[in-house]
C-alpha positions in Angstrom: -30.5 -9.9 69.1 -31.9 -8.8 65.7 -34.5 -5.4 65.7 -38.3 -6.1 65.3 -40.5 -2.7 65.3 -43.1 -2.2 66.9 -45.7 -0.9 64.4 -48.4 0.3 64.9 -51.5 0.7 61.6 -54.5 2.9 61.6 -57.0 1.3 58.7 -60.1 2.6 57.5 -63.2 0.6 57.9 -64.5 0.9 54.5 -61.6 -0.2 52.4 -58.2 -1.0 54.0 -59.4 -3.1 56.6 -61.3 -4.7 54.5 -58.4 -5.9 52.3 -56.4 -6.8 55.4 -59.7 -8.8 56.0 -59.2 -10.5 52.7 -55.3 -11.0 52.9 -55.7 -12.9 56.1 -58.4 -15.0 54.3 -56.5 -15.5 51.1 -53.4 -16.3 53.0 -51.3 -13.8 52.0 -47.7 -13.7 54.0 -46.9 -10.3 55.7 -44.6 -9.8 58.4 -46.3 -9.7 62.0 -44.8 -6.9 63.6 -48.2 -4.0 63.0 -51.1 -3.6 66.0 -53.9 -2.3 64.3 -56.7 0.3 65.2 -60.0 0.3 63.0 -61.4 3.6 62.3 -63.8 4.6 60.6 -62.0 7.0 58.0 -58.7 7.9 57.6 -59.6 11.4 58.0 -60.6 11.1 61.4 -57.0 10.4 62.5 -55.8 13.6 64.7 -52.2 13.9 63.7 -51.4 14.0 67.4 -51.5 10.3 67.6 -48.5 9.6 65.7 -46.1 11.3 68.2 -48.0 9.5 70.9 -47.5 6.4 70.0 -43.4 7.3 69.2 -43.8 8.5 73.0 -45.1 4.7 73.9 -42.8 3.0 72.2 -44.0 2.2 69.1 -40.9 2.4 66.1 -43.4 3.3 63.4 -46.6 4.7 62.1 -48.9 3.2 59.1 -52.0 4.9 57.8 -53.9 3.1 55.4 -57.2 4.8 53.7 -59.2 4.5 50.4 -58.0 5.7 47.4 -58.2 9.1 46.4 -62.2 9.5 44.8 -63.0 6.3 46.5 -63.4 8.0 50.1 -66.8 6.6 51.6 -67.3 9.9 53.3 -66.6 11.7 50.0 -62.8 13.7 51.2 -62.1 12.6 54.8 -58.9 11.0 52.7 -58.0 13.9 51.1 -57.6 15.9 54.7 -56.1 12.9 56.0 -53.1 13.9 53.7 -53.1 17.7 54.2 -52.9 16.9 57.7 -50.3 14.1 57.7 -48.1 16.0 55.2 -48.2 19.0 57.3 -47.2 16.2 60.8 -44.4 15.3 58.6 -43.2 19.0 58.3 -43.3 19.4 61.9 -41.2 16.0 62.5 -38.5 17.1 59.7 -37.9 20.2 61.6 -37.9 18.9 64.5 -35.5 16.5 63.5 -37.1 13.9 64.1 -37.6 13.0 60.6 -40.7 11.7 58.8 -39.2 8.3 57.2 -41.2 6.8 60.2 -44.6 7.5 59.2 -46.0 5.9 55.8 -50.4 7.8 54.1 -51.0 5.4 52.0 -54.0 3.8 49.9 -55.7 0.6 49.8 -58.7 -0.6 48.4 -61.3 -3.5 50.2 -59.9 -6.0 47.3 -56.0 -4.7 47.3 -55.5 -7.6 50.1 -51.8 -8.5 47.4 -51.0 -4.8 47.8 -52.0 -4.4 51.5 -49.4 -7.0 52.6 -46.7 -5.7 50.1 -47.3 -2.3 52.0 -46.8 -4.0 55.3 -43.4 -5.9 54.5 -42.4 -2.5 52.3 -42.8 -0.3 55.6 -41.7 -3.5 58.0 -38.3 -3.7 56.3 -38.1 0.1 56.6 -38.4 0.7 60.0 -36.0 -2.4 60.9 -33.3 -0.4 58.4 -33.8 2.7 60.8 -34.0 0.9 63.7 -35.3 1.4 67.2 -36.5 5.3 68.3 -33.5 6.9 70.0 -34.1 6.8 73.7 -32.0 10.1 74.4 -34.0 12.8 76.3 -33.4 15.4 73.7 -35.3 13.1 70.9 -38.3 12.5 73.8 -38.4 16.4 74.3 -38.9 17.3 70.3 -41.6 14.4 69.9 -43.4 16.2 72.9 -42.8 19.3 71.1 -44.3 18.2 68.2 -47.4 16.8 70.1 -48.1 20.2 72.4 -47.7 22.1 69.2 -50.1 19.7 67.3 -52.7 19.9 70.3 -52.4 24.2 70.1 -55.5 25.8 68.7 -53.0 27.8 66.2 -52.0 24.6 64.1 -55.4 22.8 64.3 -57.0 26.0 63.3 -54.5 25.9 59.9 -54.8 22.3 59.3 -58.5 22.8 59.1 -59.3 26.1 57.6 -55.9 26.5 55.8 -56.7 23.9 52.5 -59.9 26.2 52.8 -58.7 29.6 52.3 -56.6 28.2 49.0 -59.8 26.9 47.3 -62.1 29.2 48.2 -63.1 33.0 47.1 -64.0 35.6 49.6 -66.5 38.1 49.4 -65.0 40.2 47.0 -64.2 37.2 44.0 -60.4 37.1 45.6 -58.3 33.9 46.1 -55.5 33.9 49.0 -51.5 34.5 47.4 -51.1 30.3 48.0 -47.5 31.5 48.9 -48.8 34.2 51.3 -50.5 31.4 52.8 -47.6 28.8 53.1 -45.4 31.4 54.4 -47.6 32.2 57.0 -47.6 28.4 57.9 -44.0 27.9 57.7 -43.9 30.8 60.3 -46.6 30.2 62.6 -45.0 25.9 62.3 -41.4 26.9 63.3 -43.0 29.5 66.2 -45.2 26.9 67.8 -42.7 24.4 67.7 -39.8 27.2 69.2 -42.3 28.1 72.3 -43.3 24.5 72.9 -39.6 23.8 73.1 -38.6 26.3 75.7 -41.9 25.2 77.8 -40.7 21.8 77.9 -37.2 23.1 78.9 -38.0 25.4 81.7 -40.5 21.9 83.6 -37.5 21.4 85.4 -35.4 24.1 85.4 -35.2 27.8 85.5 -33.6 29.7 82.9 -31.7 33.0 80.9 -32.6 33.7 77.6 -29.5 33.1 76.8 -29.2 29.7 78.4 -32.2 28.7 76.4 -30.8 30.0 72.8 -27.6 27.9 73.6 -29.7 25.0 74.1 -32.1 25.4 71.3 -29.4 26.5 69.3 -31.5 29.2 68.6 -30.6 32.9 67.9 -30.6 35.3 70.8 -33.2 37.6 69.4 -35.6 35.0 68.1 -35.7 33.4 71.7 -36.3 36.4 73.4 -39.1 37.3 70.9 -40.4 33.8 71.8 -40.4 34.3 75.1 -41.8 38.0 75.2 -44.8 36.1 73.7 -45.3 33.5 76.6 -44.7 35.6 79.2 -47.6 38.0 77.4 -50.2 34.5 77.0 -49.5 33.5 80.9 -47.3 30.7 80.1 -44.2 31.7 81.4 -42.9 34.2 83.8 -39.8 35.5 86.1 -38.3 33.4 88.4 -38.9 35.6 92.0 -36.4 33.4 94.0 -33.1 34.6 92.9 -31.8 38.3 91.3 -29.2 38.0 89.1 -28.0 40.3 86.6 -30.2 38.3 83.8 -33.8 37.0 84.9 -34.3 33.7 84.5 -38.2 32.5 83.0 -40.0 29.7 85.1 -42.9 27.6 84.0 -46.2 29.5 85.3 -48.5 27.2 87.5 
């Protein structure tokens, strides 16, 4: 049997729903594999939704908003992309990839384009075909969503556009590559914790044990876990001594 994705389309209110609106009414052909959600602006998407709905099943992720300058609450599409181009960082490096999310625009009369974008991102998802069902690909979405949900990365997807434009009290801008490298690091950290937590739900483990699987190096895990075991998260496993502890989930 031939592949058909499940898709599923967020569309602001103001202007892409509206030109779905008007594609349906002018009859416009566009394949019928989407289930759309109506919100109110693009912007208020939390990034967290698009591994959800990889985690129930859906094969890919559409968001369509206003045009840049067109936003109807001024820049809620402008975050929208800071905050989906920083969700497709996490998915890249979690291997997971980003070809399965599409940010694009679409304007209240764009009902032509709006079903061009649909068959575009249709045919592109049946290319890739359906979401692997291994374990390993379930643990890195769910990885990417704890990380997501974690104060650290909501805290830079909100204040970190805001540090670039803006002066502090002394006239001075923020080194934009101080900042980036500060979000590369704090991205591939949050990502490297939420990992092991997953790992030790059913399980204990070494630190070595989890640097084989992570394919991580030895001293990067252990600094990882130094720093759960310090915020509660994790701690010794009190059943068995061996030579190496082993880290438990902490309750």
């Amino acid at each position: 049997m031939s592949f058909e994705p499940k898709i599923l389309t967020f569309l602001c209110n103001w202007c892409a729903y509206a030109g779905a609106d008007l594609a349906g009414i002018s009859r416009f052909q566009y394949q019928p594999n989407t289930r759309v959600i109506r919100v109110m602006c693009s912007g208020r998407i939390d990034p967290v939704f698009i591994p959800r709905a990889f985690l129930a099943g859906f094969d890919g992720v559409m968001i369509l908003g206003c045009h840049p300058g067109d936003c109807h609450y001024l820049s809620g599409n402008i975050q929208a992309e800071r905050k989906i181009n920083l969700l497709k960082k996490l998915l890249t490096d979690e291997g997971v990839g980003s070809e399965r999310l599409l940010l694009d625009w679409v304007s209240a009369g764009e009902a032509q384009r709006f079903a061009l974008l649909v068959n575009q991102f249709t045919e592109q998802i049946r290319a890739c075909g359906p979401l692997p069902q291994a374990k390993d690909f379930e643990e890195r979405l769910r990885a990417v969503a704890a990380s997501l949900e974690g104060e650290k990365i909501r805290w830079m997807a909100g204040k970190g556009p805001e540090l670039l434009e803006k002066e502090n009290v002394y006239g001075e801008r923020v080194d934009p590559e101080k900042i980036n490298a500060v979000m590369e690091s704090t991205v591939r950290e949050e990502l490297a914790k939420n990992r092991i937590l997953i790992l030790l739900e059913t399980t204990p483990l070494t630190a070595k044990e989890i640097s084989m699987k992570l394919e991580l190096p030895l001293k990067q895990t252990l600094s990882y876990t130094v720093s759960l075991v310090g915020e509660g998260r994790i701690g010794f496993d009190p059943s068995e001594e061996t030579h190496y502890p082993r880290y438990v989930r902490s309750a």
